[in-house]
C-alpha positions, -999 to +999 in steps of 0.1 A: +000+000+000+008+035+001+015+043+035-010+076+031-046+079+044-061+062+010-044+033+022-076+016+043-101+029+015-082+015-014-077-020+011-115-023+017-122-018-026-095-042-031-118-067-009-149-060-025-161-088-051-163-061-078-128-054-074-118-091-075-133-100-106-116-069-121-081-079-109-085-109-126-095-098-153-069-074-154-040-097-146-052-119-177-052-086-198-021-077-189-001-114-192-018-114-227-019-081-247-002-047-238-016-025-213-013+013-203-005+027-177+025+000-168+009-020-138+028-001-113+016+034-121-024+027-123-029+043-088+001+068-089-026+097-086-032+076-051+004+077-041+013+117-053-024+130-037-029+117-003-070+120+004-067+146+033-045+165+009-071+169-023-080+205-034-092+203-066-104+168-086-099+174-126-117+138-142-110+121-173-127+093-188-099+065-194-062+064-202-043+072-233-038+044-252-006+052-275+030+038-263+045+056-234+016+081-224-005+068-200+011+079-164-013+069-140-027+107-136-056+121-160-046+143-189-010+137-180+019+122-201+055+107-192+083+136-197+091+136-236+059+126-253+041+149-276+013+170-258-022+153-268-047+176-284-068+179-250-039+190-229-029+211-254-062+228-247-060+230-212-026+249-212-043+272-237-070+280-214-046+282-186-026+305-204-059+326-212-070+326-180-040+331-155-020+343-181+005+317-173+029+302-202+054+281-186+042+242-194+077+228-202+064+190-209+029+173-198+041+155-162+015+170-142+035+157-113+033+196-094+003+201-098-011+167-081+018+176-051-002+205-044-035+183-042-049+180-077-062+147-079-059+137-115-084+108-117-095+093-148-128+068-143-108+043-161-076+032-149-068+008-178-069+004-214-057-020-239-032-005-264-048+015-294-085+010-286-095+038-265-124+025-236-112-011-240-111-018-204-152+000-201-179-021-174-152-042-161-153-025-125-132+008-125-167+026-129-176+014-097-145+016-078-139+056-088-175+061-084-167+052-048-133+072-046-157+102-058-180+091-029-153+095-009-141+126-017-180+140-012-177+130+024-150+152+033-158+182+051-125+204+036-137+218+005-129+201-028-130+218-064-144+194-087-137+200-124-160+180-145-152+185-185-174+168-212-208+147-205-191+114-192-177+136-164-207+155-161-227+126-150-205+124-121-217+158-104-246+134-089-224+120-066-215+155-051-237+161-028-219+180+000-228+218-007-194+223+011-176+215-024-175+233-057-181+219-087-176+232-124-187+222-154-179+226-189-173+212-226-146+186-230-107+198-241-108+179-266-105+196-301-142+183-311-154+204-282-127+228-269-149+255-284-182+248-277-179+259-241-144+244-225-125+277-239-129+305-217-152+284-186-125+302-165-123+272-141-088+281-134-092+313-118-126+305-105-105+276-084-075+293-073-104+320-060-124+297-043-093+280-027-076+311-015-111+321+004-112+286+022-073+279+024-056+315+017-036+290-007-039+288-045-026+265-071+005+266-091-008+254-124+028+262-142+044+231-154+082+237-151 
């Protein structure tokens, strides 16, 4: 385990039936075909992000599936590999917002330090086919970490891009959190609504009035 305070959430998942079928499933997928992210970095968010440490939640839907991407944080990519499209598109609004331009790669490493949780819904995918790993059980074990997150009395910013992630606001109940919507990054839908949603700015305000601490969102 992680020796952090997910530790005994992620143990009692783990023991669930759900979560049992998955890991077998999984530990077939991954003896027979190639898998991202590398088995040991599927719950890095968990490690970087201790639970009483979250500020903000940023969702994705599942991992990238092309060689050396996946990183075990949403959005995120290993040091060296080309920006994708949607991240591309979150610097730019970053940069539009905050007016911010230092993003030297797409390691979102500092930014999950400071208690962005970078959680995609699906922590798996088989190479090249994009929601391969869908209804095998991650749904229900991030719906629960979401869950989770909900019960804690600290407020939480909950960025939710695109209508997958949008479902999700249903689980965030607790009126002590905020929670922002908006169009996906993605190129198909940057500009129907994810350009200028100022979520950026709108966080780091709402953080500095509960915490008198913002985020760093550079990337250096």
């Amino acid at each position: 385990m992680y020796k952090n305070d997910w530790d005994t959430f992620l143990k009692t998942e783990f023991e669930q039936v759900y979560f049992k079928q998955l890991a077998s499933f999984l530990k077939k997928e991954y003896q027979e075909k190639t898998v991202y992210p590398p088995k040991k970095e599927v719950f890095r968010i968990f490690q970087l992000c201790p639970y009483h440490k979250v500020k903000v939640v940023i969702l994705g839907q599942d991992p990238y599936h092309q060689p050396n991407q996946a990183c075990g944080m949403s959005f995120a990519v290993n040091k060296g590999v080309k920006l994708p499209p949607s991240l591309v598109n979150i610097y730019k609004e970053i940069r539009n917002d905050l007016g911010i331009s230092t993003f030297h790669h797409g390691y979102l490493y500092d930014w999950a330090t400071q208690g962005v949780f970078l959680l995609n819904a699906i922590l798996t995918v088989e190479a090249n086919k994009a929601a391969s790993h869908r209804n095998k059980g991650w749904e229900i074990f991030t719906d629960h970490v979401i869950e989770h997150l909900n019960n804690r009395s600290d407020p939480i910013v909950f960025m939710l891009w695109g209508n997958f992630a949008k479902e999700k606001a249903k689980l965030i109940s607790n009126p002590q959190h905020l929670v922002l919507t908006s169009a996906h990054p993605s190129p198909l839908s940057a500009h129907q609504g994810f350009f200028n949603n100022h979520h950026f700015s709108r966080c780091n305000t709402f953080l500095n009035k509960h915490y008198n601490k913002s985020i760093h969102w550079e990337v250096l």
